[in-house]
C-alpha positions, 0 to 999 in steps of 0.5 A: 775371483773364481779362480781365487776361490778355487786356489784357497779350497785347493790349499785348504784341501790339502792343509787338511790331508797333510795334517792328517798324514802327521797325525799318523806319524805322531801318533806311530811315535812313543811320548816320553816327556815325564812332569817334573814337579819343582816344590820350594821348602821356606824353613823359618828359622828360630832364635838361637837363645832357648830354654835348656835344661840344666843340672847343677853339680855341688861341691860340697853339702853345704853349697847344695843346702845353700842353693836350694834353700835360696832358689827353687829348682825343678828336682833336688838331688840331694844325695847326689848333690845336684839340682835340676833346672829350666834356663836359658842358654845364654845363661850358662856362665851364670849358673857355672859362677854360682858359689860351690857349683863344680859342674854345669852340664846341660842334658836337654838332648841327652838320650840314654839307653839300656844296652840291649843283647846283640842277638835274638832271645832264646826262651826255656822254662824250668827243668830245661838244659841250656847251653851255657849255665850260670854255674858254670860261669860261678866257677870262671870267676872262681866263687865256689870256695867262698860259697863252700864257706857259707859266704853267698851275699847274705846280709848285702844289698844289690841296687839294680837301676834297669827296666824292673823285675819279674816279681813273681819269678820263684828265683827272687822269691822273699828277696825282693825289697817291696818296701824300699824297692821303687819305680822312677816312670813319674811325669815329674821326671819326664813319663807322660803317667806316673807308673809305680809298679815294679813288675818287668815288662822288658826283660832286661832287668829280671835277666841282670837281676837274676845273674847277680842275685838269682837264686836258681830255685826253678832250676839250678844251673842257673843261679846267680851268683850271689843268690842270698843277697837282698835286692832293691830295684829301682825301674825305669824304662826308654821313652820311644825314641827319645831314650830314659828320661835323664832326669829318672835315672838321676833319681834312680842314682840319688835314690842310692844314696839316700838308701844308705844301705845299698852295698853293691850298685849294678848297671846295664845303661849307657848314654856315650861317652865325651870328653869331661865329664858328664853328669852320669859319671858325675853322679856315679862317682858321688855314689863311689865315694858314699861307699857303694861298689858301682858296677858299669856295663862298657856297652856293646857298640863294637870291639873299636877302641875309645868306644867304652860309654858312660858311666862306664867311663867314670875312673872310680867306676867298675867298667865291665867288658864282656868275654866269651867263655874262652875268657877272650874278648866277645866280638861286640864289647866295647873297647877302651880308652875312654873319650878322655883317655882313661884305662878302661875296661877295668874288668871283664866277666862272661857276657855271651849266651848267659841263661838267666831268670826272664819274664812271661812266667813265675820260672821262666829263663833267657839266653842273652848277649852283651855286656849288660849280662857281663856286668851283673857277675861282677856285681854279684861277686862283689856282694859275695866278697863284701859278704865275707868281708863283714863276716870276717870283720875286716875293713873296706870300701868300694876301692878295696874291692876294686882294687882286690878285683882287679889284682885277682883277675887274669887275661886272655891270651887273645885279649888286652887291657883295652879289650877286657881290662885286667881280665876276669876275676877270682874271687877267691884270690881277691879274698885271699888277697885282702887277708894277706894285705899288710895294713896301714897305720888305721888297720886297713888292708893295702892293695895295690894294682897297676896295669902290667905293661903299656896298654896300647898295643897298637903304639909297640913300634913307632917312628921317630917324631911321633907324639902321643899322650895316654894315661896310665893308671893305679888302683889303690886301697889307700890312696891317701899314702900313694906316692908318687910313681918314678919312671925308669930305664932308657924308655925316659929318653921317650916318655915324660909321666907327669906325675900329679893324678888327673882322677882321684882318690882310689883309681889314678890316672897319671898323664903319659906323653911319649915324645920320640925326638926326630934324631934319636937312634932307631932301637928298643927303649924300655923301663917300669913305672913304679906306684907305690903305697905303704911298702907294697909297689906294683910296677907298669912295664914299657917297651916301645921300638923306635923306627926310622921315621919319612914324615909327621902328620898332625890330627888334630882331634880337638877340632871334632866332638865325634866320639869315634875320630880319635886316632884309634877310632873310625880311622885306625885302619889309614892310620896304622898304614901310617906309623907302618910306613914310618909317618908319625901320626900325633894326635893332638887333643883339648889338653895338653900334659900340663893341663893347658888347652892346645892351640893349633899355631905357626910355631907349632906346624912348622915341625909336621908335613900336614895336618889331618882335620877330621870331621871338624867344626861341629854344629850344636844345638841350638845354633843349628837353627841359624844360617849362616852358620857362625854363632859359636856356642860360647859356653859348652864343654862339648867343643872346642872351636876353632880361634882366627888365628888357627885358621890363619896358622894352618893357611900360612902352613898349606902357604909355606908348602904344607899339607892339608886334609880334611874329611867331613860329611857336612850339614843334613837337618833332622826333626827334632820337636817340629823344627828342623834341626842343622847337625853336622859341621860349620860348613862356613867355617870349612868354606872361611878354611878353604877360600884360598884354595879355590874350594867351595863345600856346599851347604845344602844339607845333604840326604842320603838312606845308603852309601853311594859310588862316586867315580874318580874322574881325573888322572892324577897320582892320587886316583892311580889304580882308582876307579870308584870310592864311596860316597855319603855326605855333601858335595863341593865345587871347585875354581882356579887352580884347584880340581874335582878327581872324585864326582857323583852324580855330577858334583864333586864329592873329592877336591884337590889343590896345590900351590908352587912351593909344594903346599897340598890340599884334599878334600873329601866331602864324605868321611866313608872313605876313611872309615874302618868299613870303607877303607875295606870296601865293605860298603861296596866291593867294586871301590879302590877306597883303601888304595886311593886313601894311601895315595892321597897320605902319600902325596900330601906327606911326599918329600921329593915333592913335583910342582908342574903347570901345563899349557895345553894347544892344539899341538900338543902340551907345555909343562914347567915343572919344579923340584921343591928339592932341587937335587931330586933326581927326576925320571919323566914316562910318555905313554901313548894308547889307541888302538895299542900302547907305547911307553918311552922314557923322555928327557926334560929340559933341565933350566937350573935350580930344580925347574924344568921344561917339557913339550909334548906334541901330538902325533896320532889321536890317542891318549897320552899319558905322562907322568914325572917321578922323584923317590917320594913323588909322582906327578901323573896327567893325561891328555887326549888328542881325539876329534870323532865321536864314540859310534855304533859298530856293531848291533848284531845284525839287527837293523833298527825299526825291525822286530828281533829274530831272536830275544836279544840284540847285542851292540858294541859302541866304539871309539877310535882313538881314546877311551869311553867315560861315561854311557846313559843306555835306557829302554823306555826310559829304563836303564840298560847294564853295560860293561868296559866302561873306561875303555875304548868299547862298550857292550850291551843287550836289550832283551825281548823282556823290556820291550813293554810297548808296541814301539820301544825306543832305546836312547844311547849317550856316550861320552869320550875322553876328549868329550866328544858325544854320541847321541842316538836312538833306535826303534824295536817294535814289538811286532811288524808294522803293518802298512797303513793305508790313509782314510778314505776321506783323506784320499778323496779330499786329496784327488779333489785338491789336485783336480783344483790345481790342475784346472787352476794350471788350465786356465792360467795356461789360456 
């Protein structure tokens, strides 16, 4: 019992020394485990059906007074012949089979904005010189002989819709119609307080005023340009992020009509352009056609085309550009077409570093920026002209000036009619113009213009089989006796004009469909356009040179409501690498020339290599509250949806050994009124596309604040030369036969797959790549992504193209390979690298009919890399014969677990026979910067400046080719260790254990 006794201290003695001597070694270690805290998001999903706010379009008095005397909208517009009203959205068709309603347009997200200048404001007061002075861009639009005549807007109303005036400012001193003059800030509209004072507390609408009718009594160089006119202001204002309040500004529109006097209408507001028409164009058309003068600011999003916004993009509207005082076209002003098609700009005028009347003072003046500086010189001149129009007692109308404008004006030699219009005006020659005009049979001037030649530049040479529909179009001050324009000369053999004008009445737009057959002779075809009206003729020339075309492409854009994804959008840049490079690229809208809607069909594809879906599917609201996601609006001019039966087209297609691109960011969500909104694309409806591929895009709604660098992570022609692209948007996985080549942060952002008869799939969950920016590498300039987009266009559109399926083993690698032409002829290289490099021809085993064998055995370790060639095709794969891992060779003559001698250490980490793909280097927890990355060797410091503990660890992860993995750590203390003696107590316990057991032993030993 003794002895036991005995044996149990011992053993308790010695637990005890053995747990103390553990908690010196723990606590000699440095704790690195983080708490990760998982919060799980339940969004509650409303209905789809909800309240929307609706405005209805009349088409006539009559069917407006009928409406509001029966019903009870919210707001009557009765100038404009519109109403306002609260109702479901299922309730649409309701509202569009109203008798006489001509427009439905549902304004609930509408934002609407005033086009702020591009740069910082420079502030002078009176009797200071600017740089850039109203008179002198009086002079480049040529006022001065009118002036000279007494002709300075005297007898002509300005109506300025903008952020007010500075009523106290001595430029607009007994001009300013208090009376008639009004503020549209009203809860009625939209303000949470009514507002009724007309005093600027912006800026932006005393600058715009005072361009058009400032009178430059505190300092004359900066006069405007019709500075005798009357001005009525109506004021409104931006609502936080929320933009104007549409319903304001269709107050502010309406309030123009009703006035019945306003000659000239000047505004510097844009809320985006869509295809149809929008209730902004709607309305400025009605104000047209009531016979004021509507002058537009394009806005100043950037010098892309389809980029002008709305009401700019109206027909009968004046859209202004803005020019430098070269006259060329300033970097930021908006480009045309627009979102329709439509010609524009339709003018230009001065638009950069214009000195105009401010506020903060009774005599105070701004340097400004933007076409919202461009667009009240035109405004103003047009007051000048319709002054002497009145003097002269010569008849007019808004589409007299117009035309008259646009005949007078003339362009820079570094701008274009999709830049600047027709140019900036004379306002003498338009005058001119008007008096030498023949008259028609009521006595009223004819003026003609039409735009001198084709307008877009960028289609000069284009390859056989390309498709493109424009417009084309005529301003007329008689439009009622306009004929119908006759197309002649060879460019017939390309182009169809049809001849029924989509827009009326002064400004026409006629449809042109250029067809360039797949056999026609590559040459020069050209030939005019002829308008004619009353005798008077006004001619458009084409001349377009025709290539030899390699392939077609179908972009499809009538599957996207992105406003900058037409063909000459966000991606011009691939897109002109294709028509360079004799692939026709035809771009395939709503509309077809003969006003019918297109449809994506069998018939339709068997006559392209591939079809380009860009951003497509797009979610409206609300349907962006339903998950999943398949409830389509059935009733928005905004999109066109994609029918069953389209996706089954373009499957049979990709079947038949088609091509297939597709681009897109998504779905993210935003707070919109305290529900979370899903915009982006129909990810399901992607998914519905893609399931036989084996592509699988994920619907979780992606978040990114900035660009990111996905790593191209196979070997294939498409990655050749590639090592990192841009990322921003979701992600995708993949099954079967298709592949990742692009990941970041380990999830598939570009997918490939392909089937044996050649048909070809890429999808790309970002559409960063593709873009004007990313195609330059401006996002980051360490990416291939101009590179690796032509790659993807070249394989998809190959002709000569090579199917191959391989079986890999532990000896080496089987390929069966097909010619999908079988006359190719095939050139097959093996490259074998490890230390060094080898690169020999091989011959395939030809087994008939375009197939193919091949086998590749390995010797060495190393990587072997092996690639097939036709004319137009490449198949290029690797594989990696590897067995050890990366290892450290090389730390500098440092040896772990000592301090520096120096305030660095230097490793080098090596593999033997392939390369390093992917290296985690981190110092307490902190990443370390490294280079060779894709090579066999990787280098890195640490310095002493990261050692922040007393022990700092350095964990070292690197992974091969073959995935074989290093792992590691090493300890750099940050002083010596000094030895560490045990407790006292520790050692005593211990020598009393050991004398138990050496008495236990005694007397087991009796």
């Amino acid at each position: 019992m003794k002895r036991k006794a005995i044996f149990s201290l011992s053993f308790l003695l010695i637990s005890i020394f053995l747990f103390q001597i553990s908690t010196l070694m723990v606590l000699s270690e440095k704790t690195l485990e983080t708490p990760i805290e998982i919060i799980d998001h339940e969004i509650e999903l409303p209905v789809v059906n909800v309240l929307r706010e609706f405005v209805l379009h009349f088409d006539s008095r009559n069917t407006y007074n009928s409406f509001v005397e029966s019903y009870s909208p919210r707001l009557e517009f009765p100038g404009l012949k519109m109403v306002m009203l609260d109702d479901w959205l299922f309730n649409r068709p309701v509202l569009e089979s109203i008798v006489g309603v001509k427009g439905v347009f549902d304004l609930t997200d509408s934002q609407f904005h005033f086009i702020e200048p591009t740069e910082d404001t420079e502030y002078i007061y009176s009797g200071l010189d600017g740089v850039k002075k109203t008179v002198q861009t009086k002079d480049m639009l040529n006022l001065q002989p009118l002036w000279s005549d007494g002709y300075k807007g005297a007898g002509t109303v300005l109506y300025d819709i903008d952020t007010g005036i500075n009523i106290a400012h001595v430029d607009f001193t007994g001009r300013i119609n208090f009376t008639l003059s009004k503020s549209f800030i009203e809860t009625i509209y939209g303000f949470p307080t009514n507002n009724p004072s007309l005093d600027d507390t912006n800026g932006h609408g005393t600058h715009t005023a005072g361009t058009a009718a400032g009178a430059g009594i505190a300092n004359p160089d900066y006069i405007g340009m019709a500075p005798e006119a009357e001005i009525i202001v109506a004021r409104t204002e931006v609502l936080g992020d929320s933009g104007i309040p549409p319903a304001s500004l269709l107050a502010a529109m309406d309030y123009a009509i009703i006035l019945g006097k306003v000659d000239v209408l000047t505004y510097s507001i844009s809320g985006g352009d869509r295809e149809g028409i929008s209730a902004s164009e709607a309305a400025m058309t009605e104000i047209v056609e009531s016979g004021v003068v509507v002058c537009c600011a394009v806005g100043n999003d950037d010098d892309y085309y389809y980029m002008t916004g709305a009401p700019a993009s109206a027909p009968q509207t004046i859209g202004v550009a803005a020019t430098a005082m070269s006259g060329s076209p300033a970097a930021f002003s908006n480009f045309g077409p627009t979102q329709d098609s439509y010609v524009k700009p339709d003018l230009a005028a001065p638009g950069t570093g214009i000195w105009s009347c401010y506020i903060g003072s009774s005599t105070a003046y701004a340097s400004l920026d933007g076409t919202s500086m461009a667009t009240p010189h035109i405004a103003g001149s047009s007051l000048v002209l319709v002054d002497a129009l009145k003097e002269l007692g010569i008849q007019y109308d808004a589409g007299l000036v117009k035309a008259a404008l646009m005949k007078s004006a003339s362009i820079a030699l570094s701008g274009n009619y999709l830049s600047i219009g027709a140019g900036v005006p004379n306002i003498n020659d338009a005058l001119l113009a008007i008096q030498a005009a023949t008259a028609n049979a009521s006595g009223f001037p004819v003026v003609l213009w039409a735009l001198p030649e084709f307008p877009i530049q960028f289609y000069e040479t284009l390859p056989q089989g390309f498709h493109g529909e424009f417009f084309i179009d005529s301003v007329s001050s008689t439009p009622q006796d306009d004929l119908a324009p006759v197309v002649s000369g060879n460019i017939t053999s390309i182009v169809t004009l049809n001849t029924t004008p989509w827009t009326e009445p002064w400004t026409k737009n006629y449809y042109l469909s250029i067809d360039v057959p797949d056999a026609i002779a590559p040459g020069i075809y050209d030939g005019d356009i002829t308008f004619e009206t009353n005798g008077v003729t006004a001619t458009t020339h084409l001349e377009i040179t025709v290539v030899e075309g390699k392939g077609k492409i179908l972009y499809s854009k009538k599957h996207t409501d992105y406003s900058f994804d037409f063909a000459l959008g966000q991606y011009i840049l691939p897109v002109g690498y294709l028509l360079q490079n004799g692939y026709a690229l035809n771009e395939y809208k709503t509309w077809n020339i003969t006003g019918e809607r297109n449809e994506i069909t069998d018939v339709l594809l068997s006559s392209y290599d591939c079809i380009w879906l860009a951003d497509p599917f797009n979610i409206h609201y609300p349907n962006g509250y339903s998950n999943p996601y398949k409830i389509w609006p059935a009733h928005t001019s905004e999109l066109e949806t994609v029918l069953a039966n389209e996706i089954l087209a373009i499957q049979n297609f990709v079947a038949a050994g088609g091509g297939l691109l597709l681009d897109f960011l998504g779905e993210t969500t935003e707070n919109i009124g305290g529900l979370l909104k899903t915009t982006g694309m129909h990810v399901g409806t992607i998914n519905d596309l893609l399931d036989p591929y084996g592509i699988v895009v994920s619907d979780n709604p992606y978040a990114f604040t900035e660009t990111e660098i996905a790593k191209v992570i196979t070997t294939h022609a498409i990655t050749e030369g590639v090592k990192k692209v841009d990322h921003y948007g979701t992600t995708l996985s993949v099954t079967g036969d298709a592949q990742i080549i692009a990941e970041y942060d380990g999830e598939g952002t570009v997918a490939i797959y392909e089937n044996s008869n050649g048909g070809r799939v890429v999808t790309m969950a970002t559409n960063f790549i593709l873009d004007t920016s990313g195609y330059q590498d401006q996002y980051h300039t360490d990416t291939n992504n101009e590179l690796f987009c032509n790659n993807i266009f070249d394989w998809l559109l190959a002709d000569e193209k090579i199917v191959v399926t391989h079986t890999e083993d532990d000896n080496g690698v089987s390929f069966e390979i097909k010619s999908i032409i079988p006359s190719a002829t095939l050139t097959a290289t093996l490259e074998y690298k490890a230390a060094t490099t080898t690169t020999d021809t091989v011959n395939l085993v030809d087994v008939g009919g375009g197939d193919y064998t091949y086998r590749l055995d390995y010797g060495e370790e190393g990587i072997y890399k092996f690639w097939i060639e036709s004319v137009e095709d490449k198949y290029l794969n690797q594989f990696v014969f590897d067995s050890t891992i990366p290892v450290v060779i090389d730390t500098g003559g440092w040896e772990n677990y000592t301090v520096p001698e120096i305030g660095r250490i230097d490793f080098t980490v090596q593999d033997a026979s392939s390369i390093i793909k992917s290296v985690s280097i981190k110092i307490n927890g902190e990443s370390v910067n490294y280079a060779g990355i894709g090579t066999r060797t990787i280098t890195f410091s640490v310095f002493s400046s990261s050692f922040t503990e007393e022990l700092n660890v350095l964990d070292i992860v690197a992974v091969d080719a073959a995935d074989n993995k290093l792992e590691t750590s090493y300890i750099i203390p940050l002083t010596e260790p000094e030895s560490t003696s045990l407790p006292a107590i520790a050692v005593v316990l211990s020598l009393l254990s050991m004398a138990a057991l050496v008495s236990i032993f005694r007397r087991k030993n009796r």
